[in-house]
PDB file of N, CA, C, O and CB in Angstrom:
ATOM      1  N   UNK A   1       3.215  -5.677  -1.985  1.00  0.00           N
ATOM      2  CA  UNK A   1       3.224  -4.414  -1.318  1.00  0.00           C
ATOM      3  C   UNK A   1       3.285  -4.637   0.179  1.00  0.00           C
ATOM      4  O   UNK A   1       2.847  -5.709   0.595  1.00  0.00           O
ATOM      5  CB  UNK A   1       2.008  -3.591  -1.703  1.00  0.00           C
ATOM      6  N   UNK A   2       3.772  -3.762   1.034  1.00  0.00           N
ATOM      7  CA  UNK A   2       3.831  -3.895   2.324  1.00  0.00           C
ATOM      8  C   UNK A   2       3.269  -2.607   3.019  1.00  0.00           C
ATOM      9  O   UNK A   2       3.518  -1.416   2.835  1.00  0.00           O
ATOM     10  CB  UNK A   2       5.191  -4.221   2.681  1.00  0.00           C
ATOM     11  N   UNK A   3       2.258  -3.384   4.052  1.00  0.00           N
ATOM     12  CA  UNK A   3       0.809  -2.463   4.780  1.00  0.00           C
ATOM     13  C   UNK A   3       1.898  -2.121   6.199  1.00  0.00           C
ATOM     14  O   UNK A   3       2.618  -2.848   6.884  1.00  0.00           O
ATOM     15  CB  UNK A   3      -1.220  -3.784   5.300  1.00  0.00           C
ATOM     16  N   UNK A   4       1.604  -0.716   6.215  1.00  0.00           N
ATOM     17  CA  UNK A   4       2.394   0.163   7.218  1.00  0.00           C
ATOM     18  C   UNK A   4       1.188  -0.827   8.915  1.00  0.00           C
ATOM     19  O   UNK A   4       0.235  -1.607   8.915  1.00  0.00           O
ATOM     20  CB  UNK A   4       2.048   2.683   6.708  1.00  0.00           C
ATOM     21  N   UNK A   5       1.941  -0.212   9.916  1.00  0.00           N
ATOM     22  CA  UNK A   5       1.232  -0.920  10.822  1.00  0.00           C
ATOM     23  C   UNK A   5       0.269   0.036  11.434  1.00  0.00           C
ATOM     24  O   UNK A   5      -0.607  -0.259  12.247  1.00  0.00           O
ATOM     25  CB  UNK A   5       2.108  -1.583  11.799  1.00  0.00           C
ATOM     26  N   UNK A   6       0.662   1.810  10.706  1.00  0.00           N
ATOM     27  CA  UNK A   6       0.139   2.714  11.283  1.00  0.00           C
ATOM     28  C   UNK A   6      -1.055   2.779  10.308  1.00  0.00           C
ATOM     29  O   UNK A   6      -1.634   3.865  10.282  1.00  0.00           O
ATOM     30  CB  UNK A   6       1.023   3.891  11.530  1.00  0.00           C
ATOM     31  N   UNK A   7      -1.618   1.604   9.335  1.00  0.00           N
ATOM     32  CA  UNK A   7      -2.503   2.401   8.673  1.00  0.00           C
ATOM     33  C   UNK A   7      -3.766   2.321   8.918  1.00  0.00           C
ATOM     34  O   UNK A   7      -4.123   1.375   9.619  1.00  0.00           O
ATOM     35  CB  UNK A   7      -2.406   2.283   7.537  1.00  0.00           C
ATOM     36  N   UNK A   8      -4.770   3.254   8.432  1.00  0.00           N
ATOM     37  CA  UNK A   8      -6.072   3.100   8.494  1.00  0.00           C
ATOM     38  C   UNK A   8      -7.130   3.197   7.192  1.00  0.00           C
ATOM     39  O   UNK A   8      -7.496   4.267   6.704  1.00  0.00           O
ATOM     40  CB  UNK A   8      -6.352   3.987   9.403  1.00  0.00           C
ATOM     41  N   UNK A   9      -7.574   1.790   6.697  1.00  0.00           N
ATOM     42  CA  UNK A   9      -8.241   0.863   7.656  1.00  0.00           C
ATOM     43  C   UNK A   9      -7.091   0.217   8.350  1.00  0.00           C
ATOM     44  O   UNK A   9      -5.911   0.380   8.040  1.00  0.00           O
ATOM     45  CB  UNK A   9      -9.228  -0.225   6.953  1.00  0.00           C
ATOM     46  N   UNK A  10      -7.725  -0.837   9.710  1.00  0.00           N
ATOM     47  CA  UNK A  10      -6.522  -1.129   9.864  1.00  0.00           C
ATOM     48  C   UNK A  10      -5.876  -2.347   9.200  1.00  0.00           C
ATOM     49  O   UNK A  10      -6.371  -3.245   8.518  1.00  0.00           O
ATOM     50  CB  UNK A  10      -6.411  -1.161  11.055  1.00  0.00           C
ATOM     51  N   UNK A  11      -4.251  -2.038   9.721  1.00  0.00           N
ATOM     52  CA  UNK A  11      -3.407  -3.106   9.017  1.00  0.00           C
ATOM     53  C   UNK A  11      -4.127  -4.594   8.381  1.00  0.00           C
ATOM     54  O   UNK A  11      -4.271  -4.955   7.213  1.00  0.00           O
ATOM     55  CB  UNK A  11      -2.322  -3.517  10.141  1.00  0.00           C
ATOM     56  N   UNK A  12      -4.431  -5.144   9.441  1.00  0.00           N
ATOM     57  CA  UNK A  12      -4.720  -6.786   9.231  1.00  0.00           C
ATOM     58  C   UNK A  12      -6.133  -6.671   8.271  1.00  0.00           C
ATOM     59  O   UNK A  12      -6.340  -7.612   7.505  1.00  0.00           O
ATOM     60  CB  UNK A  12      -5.053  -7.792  11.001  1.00  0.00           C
ATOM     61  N   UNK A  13      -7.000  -5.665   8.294  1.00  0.00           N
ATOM     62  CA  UNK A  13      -7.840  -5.832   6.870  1.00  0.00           C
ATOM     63  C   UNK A  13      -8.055  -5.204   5.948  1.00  0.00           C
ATOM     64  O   UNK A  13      -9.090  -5.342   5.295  1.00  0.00           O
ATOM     65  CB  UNK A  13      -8.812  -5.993   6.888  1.00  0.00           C
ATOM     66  N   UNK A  14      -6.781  -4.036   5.553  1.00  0.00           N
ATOM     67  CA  UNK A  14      -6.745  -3.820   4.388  1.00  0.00           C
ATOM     68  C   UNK A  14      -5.541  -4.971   4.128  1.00  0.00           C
ATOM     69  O   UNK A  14      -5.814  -5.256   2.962  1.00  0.00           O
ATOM     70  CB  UNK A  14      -6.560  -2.264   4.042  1.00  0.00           C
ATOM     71  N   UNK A  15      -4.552  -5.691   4.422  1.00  0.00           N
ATOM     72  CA  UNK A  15      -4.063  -6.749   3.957  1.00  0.00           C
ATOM     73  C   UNK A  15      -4.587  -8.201   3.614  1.00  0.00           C
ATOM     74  O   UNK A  15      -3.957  -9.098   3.052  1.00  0.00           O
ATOM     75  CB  UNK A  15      -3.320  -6.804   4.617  1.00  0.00           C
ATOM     76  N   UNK A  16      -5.764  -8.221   4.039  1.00  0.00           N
ATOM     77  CA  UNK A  16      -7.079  -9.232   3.831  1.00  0.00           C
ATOM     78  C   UNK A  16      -7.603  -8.619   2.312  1.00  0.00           C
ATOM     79  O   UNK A  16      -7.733  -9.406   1.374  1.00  0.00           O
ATOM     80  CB  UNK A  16      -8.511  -9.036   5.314  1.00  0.00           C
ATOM     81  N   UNK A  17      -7.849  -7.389   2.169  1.00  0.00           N
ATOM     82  CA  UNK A  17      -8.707  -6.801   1.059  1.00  0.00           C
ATOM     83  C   UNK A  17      -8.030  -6.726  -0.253  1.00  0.00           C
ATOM     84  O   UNK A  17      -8.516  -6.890  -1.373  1.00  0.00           O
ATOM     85  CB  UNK A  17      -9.160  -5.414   1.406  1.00  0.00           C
ATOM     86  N   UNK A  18      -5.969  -6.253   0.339  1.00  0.00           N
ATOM     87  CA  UNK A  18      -5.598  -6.739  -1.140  1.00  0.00           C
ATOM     88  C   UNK A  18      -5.183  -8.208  -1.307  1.00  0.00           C
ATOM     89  O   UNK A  18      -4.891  -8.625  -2.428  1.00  0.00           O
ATOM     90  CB  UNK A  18      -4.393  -5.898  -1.690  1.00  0.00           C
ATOM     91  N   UNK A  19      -5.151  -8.919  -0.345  1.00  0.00           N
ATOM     92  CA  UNK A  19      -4.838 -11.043  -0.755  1.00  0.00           C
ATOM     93  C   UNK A  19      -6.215 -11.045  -1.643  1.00  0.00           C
ATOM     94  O   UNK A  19      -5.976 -11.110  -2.849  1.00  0.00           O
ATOM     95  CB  UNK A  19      -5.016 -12.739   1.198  1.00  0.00           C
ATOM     96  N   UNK A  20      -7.466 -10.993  -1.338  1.00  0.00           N
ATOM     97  CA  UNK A  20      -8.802 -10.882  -2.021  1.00  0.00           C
ATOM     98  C   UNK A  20      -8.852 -10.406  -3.155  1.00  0.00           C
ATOM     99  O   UNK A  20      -9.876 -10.718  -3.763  1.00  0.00           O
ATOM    100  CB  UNK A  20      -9.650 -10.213  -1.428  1.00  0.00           C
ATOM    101  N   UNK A  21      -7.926  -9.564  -3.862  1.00  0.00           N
ATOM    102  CA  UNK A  21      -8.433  -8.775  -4.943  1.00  0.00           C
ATOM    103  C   UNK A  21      -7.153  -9.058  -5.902  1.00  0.00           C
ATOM    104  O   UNK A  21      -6.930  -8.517  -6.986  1.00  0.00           O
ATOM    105  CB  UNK A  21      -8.794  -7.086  -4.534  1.00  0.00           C
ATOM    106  N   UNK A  22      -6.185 -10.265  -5.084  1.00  0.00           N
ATOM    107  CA  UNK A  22      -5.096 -10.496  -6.065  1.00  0.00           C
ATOM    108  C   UNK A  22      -3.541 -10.092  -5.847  1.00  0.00           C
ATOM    109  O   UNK A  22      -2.483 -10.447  -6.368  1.00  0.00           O
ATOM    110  CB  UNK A  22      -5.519  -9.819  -7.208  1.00  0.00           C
ATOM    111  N   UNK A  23      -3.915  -9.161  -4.805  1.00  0.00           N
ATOM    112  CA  UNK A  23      -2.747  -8.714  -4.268  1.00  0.00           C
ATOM    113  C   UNK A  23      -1.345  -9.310  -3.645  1.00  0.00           C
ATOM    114  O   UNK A  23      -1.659 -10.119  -2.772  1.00  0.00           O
ATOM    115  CB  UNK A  23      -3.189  -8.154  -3.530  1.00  0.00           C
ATOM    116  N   UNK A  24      -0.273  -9.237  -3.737  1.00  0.00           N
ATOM    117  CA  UNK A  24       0.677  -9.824  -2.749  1.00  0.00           C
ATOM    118  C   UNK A  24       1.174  -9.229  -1.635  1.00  0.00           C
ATOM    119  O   UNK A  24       2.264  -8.690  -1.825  1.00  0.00           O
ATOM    120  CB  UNK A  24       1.671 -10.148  -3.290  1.00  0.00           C
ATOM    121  N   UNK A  25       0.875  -9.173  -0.884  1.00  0.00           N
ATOM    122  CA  UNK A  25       1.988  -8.875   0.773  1.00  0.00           C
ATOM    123  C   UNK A  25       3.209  -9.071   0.693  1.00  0.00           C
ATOM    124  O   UNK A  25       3.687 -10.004   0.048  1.00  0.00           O
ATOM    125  CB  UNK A  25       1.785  -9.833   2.098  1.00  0.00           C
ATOM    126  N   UNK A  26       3.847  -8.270   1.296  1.00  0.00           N
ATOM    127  CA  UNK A  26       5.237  -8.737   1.042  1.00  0.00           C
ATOM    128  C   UNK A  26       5.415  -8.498   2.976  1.00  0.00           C
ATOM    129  O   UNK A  26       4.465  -8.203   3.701  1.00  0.00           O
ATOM    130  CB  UNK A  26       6.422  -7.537  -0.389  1.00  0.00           C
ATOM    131  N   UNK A  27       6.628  -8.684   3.385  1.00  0.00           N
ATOM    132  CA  UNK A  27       6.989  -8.758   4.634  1.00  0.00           C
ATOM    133  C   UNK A  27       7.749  -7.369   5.503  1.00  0.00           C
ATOM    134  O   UNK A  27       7.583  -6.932   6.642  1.00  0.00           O
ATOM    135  CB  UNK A  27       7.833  -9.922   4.549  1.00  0.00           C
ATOM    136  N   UNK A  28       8.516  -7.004   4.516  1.00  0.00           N
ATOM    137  CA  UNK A  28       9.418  -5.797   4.228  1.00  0.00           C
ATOM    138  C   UNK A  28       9.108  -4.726   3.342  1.00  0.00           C
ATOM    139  O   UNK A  28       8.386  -5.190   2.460  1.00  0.00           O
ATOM    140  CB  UNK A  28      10.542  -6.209   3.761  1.00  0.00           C
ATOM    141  N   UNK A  29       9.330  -3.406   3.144  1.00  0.00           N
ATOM    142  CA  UNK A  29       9.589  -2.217   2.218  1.00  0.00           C
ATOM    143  C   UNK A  29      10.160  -2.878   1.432  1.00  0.00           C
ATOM    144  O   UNK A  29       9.562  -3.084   0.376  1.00  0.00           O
ATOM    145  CB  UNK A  29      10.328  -0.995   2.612  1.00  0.00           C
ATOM    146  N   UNK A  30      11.430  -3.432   1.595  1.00  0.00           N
ATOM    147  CA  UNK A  30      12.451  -3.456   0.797  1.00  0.00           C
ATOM    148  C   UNK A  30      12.035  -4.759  -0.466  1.00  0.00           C
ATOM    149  O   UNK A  30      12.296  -4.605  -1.660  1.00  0.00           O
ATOM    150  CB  UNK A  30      13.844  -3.712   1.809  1.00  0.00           C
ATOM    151  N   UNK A  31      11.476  -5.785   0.002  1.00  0.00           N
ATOM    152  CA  UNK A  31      11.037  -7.008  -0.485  1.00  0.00           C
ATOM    153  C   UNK A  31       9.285  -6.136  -1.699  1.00  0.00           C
ATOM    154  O   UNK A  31       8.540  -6.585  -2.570  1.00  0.00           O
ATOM    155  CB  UNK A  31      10.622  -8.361   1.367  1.00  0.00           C
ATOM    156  N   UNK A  32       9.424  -4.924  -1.049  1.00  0.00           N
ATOM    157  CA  UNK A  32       7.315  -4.571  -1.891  1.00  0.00           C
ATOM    158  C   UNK A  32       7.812  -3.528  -2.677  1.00  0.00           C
ATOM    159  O   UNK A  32       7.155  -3.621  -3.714  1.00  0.00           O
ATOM    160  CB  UNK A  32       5.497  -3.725  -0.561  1.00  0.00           C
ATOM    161  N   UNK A  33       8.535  -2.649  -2.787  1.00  0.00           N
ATOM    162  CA  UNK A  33       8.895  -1.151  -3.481  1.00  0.00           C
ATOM    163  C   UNK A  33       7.735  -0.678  -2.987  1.00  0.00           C
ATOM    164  O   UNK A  33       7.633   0.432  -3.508  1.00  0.00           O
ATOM    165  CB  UNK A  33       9.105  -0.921  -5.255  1.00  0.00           C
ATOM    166  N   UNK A  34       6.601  -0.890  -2.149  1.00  0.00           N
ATOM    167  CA  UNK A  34       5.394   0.050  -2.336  1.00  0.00           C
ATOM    168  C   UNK A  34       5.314  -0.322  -0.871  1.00  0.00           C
ATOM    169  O   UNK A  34       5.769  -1.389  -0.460  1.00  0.00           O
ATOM    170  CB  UNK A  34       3.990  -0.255  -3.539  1.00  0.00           C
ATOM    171  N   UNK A  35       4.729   0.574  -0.087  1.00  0.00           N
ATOM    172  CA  UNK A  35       4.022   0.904   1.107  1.00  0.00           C
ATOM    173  C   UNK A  35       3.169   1.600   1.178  1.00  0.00           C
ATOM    174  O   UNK A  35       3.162   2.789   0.861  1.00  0.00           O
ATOM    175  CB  UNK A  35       4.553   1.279   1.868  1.00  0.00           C
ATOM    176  N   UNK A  36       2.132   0.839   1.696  1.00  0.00           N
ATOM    177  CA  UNK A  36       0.828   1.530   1.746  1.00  0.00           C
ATOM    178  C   UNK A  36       0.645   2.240   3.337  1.00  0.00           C
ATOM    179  O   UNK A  36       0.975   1.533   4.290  1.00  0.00           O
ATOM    180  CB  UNK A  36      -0.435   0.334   1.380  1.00  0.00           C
ATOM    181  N   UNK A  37       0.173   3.491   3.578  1.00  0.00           N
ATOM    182  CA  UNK A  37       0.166   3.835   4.956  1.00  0.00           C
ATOM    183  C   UNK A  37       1.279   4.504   5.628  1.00  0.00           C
ATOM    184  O   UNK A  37       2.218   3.753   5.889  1.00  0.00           O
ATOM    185  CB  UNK A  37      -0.037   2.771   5.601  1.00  0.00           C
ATOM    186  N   UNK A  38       1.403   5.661   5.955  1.00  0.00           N
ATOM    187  CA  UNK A  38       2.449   6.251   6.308  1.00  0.00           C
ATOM    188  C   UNK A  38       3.651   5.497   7.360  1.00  0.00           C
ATOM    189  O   UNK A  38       3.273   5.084   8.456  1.00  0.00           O
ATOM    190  CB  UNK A  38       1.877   7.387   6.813  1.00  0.00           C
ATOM    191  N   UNK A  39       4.727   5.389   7.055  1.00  0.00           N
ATOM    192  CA  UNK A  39       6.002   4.805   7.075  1.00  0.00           C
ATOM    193  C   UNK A  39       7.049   6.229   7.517  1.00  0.00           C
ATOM    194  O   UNK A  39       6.999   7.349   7.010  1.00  0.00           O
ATOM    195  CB  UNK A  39       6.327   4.020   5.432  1.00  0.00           C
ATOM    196  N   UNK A  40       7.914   5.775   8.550  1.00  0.00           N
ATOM    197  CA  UNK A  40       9.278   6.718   8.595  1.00  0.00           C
ATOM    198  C   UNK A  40      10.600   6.017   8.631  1.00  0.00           C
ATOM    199  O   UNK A  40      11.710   6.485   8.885  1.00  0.00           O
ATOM    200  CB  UNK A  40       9.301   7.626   9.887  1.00  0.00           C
ATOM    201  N   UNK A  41      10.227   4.724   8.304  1.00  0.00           N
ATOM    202  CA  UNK A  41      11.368   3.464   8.371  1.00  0.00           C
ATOM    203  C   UNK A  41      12.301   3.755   7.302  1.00  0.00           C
ATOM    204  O   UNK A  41      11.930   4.582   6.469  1.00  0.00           O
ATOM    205  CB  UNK A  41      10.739   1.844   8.110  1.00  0.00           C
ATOM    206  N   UNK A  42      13.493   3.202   7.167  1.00  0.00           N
ATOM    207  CA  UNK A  42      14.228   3.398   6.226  1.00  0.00           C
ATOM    208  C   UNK A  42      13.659   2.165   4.690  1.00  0.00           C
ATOM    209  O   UNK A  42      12.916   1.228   4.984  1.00  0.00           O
ATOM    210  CB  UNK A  42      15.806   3.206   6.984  1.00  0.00           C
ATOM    211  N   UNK A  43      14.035   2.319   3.441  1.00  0.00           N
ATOM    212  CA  UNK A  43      13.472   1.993   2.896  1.00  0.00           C
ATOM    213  C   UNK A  43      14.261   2.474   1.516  1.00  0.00           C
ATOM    214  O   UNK A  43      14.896   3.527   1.447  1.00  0.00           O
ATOM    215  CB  UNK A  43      12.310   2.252   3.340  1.00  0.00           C
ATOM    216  N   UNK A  44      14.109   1.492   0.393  1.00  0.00           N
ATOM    217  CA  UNK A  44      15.083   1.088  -0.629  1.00  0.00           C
ATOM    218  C   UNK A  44      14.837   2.751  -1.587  1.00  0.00           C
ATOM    219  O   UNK A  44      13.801   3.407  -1.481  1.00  0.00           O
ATOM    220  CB  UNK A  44      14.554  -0.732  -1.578  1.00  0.00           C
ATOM    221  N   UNK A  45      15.838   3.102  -2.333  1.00  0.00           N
ATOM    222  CA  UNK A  45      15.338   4.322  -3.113  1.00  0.00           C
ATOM    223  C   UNK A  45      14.561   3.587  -4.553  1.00  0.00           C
ATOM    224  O   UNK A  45      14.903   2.661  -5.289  1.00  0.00           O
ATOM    225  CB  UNK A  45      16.833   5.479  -3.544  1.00  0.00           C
ATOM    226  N   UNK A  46      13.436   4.451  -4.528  1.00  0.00           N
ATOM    227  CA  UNK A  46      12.958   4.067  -5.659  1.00  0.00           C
ATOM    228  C   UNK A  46      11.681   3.572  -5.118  1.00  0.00           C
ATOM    229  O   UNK A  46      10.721   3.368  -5.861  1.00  0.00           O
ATOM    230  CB  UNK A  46      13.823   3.125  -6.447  1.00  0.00           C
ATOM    231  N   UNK A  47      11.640   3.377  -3.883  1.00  0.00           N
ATOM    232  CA  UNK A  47       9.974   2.903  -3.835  1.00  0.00           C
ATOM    233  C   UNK A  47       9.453   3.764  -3.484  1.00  0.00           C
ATOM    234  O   UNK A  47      10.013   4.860  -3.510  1.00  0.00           O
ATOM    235  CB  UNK A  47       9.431   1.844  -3.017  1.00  0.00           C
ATOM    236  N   UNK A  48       8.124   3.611  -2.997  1.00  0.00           N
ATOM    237  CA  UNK A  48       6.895   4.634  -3.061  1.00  0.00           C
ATOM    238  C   UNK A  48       5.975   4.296  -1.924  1.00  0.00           C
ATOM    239  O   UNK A  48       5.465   3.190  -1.748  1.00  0.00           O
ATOM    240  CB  UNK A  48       6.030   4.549  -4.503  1.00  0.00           C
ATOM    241  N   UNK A  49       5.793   5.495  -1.072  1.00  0.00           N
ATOM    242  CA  UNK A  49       4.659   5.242   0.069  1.00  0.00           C
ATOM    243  C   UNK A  49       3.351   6.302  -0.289  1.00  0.00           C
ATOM    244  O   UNK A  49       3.390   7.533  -0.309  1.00  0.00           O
ATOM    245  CB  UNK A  49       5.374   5.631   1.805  1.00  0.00           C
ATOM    246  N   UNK A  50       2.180   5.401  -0.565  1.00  0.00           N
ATOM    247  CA  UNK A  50       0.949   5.617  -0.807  1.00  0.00           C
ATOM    248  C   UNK A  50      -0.062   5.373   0.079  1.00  0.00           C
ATOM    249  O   UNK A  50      -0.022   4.399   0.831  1.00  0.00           O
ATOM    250  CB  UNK A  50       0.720   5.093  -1.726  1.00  0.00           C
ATOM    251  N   UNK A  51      -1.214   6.372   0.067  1.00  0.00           N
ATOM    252  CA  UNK A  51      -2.093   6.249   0.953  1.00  0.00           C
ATOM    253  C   UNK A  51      -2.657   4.756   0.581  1.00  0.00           C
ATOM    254  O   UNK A  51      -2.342   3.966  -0.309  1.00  0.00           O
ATOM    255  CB  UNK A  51      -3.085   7.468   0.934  1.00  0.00           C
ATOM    256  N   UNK A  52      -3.888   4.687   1.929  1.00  0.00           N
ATOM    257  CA  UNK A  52      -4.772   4.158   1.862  1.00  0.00           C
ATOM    258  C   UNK A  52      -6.015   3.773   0.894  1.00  0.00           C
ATOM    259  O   UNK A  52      -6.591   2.732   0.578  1.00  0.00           O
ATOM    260  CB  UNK A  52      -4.885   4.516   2.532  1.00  0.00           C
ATOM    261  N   UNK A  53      -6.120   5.042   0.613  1.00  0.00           N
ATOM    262  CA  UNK A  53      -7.030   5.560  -0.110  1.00  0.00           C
ATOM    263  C   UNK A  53      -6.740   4.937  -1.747  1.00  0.00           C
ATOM    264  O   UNK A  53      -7.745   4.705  -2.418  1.00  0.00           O
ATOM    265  CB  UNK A  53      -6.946   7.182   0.122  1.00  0.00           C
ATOM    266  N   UNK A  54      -5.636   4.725  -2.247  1.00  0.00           N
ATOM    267  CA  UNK A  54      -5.209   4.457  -3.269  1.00  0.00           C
ATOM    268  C   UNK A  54      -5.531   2.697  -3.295  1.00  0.00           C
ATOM    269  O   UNK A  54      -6.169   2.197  -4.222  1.00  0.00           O
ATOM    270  CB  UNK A  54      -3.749   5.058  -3.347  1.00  0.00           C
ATOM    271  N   UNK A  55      -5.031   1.944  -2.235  1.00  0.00           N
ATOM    272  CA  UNK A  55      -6.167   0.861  -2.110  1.00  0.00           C
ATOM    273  C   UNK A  55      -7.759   0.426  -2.579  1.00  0.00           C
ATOM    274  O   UNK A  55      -8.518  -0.310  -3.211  1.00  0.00           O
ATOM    275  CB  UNK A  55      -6.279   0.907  -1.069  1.00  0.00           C
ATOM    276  N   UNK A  56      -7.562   1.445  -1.776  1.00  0.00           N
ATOM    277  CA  UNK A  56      -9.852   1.512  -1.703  1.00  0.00           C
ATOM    278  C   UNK A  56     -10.112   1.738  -3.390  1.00  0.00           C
ATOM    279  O   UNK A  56     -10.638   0.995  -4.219  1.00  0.00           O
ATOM    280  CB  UNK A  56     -10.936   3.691  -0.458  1.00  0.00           C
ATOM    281  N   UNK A  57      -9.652   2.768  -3.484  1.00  0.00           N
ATOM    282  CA  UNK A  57     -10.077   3.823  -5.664  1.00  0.00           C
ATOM    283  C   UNK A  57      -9.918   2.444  -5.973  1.00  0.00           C
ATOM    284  O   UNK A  57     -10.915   1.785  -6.272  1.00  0.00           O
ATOM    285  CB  UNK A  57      -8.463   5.446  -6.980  1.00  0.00           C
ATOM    286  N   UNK A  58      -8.450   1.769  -5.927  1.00  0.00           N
ATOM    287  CA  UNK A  58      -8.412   0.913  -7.089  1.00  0.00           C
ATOM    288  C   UNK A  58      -9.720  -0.309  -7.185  1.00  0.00           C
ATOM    289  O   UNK A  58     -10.500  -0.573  -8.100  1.00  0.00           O
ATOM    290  CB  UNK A  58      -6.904   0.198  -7.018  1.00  0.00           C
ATOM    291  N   UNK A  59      -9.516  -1.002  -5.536  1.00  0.00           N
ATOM    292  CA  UNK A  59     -10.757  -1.885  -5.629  1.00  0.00           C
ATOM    293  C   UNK A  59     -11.934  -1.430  -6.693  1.00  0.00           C
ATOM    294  O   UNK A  59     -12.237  -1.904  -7.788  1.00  0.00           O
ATOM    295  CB  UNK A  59     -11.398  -1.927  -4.173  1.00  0.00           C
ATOM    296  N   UNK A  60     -12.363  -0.560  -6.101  1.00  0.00           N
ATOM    297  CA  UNK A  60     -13.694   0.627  -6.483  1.00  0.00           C
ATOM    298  C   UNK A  60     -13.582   0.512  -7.711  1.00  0.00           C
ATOM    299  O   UNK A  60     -14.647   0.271  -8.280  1.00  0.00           O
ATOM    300  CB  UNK A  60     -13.635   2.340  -6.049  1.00  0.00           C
ATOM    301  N   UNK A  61     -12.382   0.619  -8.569  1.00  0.00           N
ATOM    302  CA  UNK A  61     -12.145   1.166 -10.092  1.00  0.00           C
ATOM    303  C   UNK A  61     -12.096  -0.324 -10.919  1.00  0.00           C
ATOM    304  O   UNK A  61     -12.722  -0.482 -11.967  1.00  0.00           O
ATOM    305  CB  UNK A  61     -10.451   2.213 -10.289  1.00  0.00           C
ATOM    306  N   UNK A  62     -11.463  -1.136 -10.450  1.00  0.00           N
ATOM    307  CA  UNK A  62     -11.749  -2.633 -10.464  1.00  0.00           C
ATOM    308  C   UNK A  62     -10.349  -2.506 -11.322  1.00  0.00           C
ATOM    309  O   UNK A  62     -10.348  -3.041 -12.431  1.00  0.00           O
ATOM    310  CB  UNK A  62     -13.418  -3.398 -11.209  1.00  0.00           C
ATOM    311  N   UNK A  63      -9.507  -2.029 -11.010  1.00  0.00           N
ATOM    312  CA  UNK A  63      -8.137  -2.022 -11.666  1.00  0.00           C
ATOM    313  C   UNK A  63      -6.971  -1.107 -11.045  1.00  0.00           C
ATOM    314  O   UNK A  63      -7.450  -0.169 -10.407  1.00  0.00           O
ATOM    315  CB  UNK A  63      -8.342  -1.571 -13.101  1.00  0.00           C
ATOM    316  N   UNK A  64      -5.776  -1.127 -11.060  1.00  0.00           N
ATOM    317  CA  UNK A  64      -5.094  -0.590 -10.522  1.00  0.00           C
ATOM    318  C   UNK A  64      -4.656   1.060 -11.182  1.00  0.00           C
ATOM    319  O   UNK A  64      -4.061   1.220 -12.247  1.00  0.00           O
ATOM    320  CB  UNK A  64      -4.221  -1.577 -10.378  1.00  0.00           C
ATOM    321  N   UNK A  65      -5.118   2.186 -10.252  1.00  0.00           N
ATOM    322  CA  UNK A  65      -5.128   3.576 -10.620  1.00  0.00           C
ATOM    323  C   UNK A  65      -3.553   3.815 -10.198  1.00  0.00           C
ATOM    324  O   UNK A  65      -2.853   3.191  -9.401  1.00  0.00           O
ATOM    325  CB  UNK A  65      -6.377   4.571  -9.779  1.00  0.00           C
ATOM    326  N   UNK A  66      -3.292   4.828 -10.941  1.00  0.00           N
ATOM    327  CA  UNK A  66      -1.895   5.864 -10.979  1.00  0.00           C
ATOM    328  C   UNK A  66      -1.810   6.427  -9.766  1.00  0.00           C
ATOM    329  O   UNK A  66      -2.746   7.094  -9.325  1.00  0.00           O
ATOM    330  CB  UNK A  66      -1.893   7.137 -12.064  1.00  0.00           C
ATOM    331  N   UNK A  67      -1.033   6.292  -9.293  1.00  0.00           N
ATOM    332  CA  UNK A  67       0.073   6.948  -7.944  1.00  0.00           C
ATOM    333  C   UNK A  67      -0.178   7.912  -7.422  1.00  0.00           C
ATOM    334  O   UNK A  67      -0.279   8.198  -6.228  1.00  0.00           O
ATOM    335  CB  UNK A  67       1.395   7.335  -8.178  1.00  0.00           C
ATOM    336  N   UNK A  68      -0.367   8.843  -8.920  1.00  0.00           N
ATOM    337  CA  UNK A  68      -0.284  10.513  -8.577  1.00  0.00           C
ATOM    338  C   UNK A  68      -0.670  10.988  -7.855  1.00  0.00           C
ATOM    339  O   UNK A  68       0.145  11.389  -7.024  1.00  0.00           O
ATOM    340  CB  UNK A  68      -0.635  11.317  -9.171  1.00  0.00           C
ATOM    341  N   UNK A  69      -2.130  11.310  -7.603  1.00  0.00           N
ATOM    342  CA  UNK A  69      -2.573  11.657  -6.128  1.00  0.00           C
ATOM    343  C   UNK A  69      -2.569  10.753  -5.073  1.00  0.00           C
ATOM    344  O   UNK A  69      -3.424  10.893  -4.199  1.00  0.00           O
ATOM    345  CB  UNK A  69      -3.818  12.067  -6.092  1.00  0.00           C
ATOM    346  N   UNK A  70      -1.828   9.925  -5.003  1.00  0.00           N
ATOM    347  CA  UNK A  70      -1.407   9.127  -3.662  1.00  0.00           C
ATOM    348  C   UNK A  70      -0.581   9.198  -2.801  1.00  0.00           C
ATOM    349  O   UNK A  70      -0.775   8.871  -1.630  1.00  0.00           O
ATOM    350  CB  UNK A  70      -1.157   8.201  -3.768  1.00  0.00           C
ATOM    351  N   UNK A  71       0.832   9.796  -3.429  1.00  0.00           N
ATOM    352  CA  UNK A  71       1.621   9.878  -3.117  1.00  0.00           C
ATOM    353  C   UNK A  71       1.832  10.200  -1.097  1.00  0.00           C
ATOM    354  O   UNK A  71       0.807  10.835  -0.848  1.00  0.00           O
ATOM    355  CB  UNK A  71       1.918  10.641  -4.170  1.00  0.00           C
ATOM    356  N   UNK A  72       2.331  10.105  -0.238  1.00  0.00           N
ATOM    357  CA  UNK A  72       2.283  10.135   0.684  1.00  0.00           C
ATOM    358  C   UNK A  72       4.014  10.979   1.271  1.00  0.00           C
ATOM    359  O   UNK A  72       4.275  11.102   2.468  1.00  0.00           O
ATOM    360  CB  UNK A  72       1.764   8.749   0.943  1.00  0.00           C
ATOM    361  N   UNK A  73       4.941  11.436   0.183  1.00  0.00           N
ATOM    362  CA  UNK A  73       5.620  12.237   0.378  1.00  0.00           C
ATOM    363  C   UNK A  73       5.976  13.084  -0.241  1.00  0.00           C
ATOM    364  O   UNK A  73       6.779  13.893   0.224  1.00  0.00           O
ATOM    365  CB  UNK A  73       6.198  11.949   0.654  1.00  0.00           C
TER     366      UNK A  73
END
């Protein structure tokens, strides 16, 4: 997944929190289908920009939760 630079928490430790929990970083949108943190960059069809918050639940949930209320467009 790839962490917007606008997000909050910020960038560099919610990308610490998902390497920790198993997660991969990716470098690009295009390289993650997923962006976490609001984004206005151009970006592949078919991926998905999700809050923050969808981070945090999942930790919390100890597994990865559904999109649905995440959605960020």
């Amino acid at each position: 997944m790839f962490v917007s630079q606008q997000s909050q928490p910020p960038t560099q430790s919610l990308m610490e929190l998902i390497q920790l929990c198993g997660g991969t970083i990716c470098k690009t949108v295009r390289q993650a289908g997923i962006c976490i943190g609001k984004y206005s960059g151009r970006r592949p069809e078919g991926s998905r920009i999700l809050s923050e918050q969808w981070v945090l639940d999942s930790i919390t949930h100890l597994k990865q939760l559904s999109y649905d209320n995440y959605d960020l467009e």
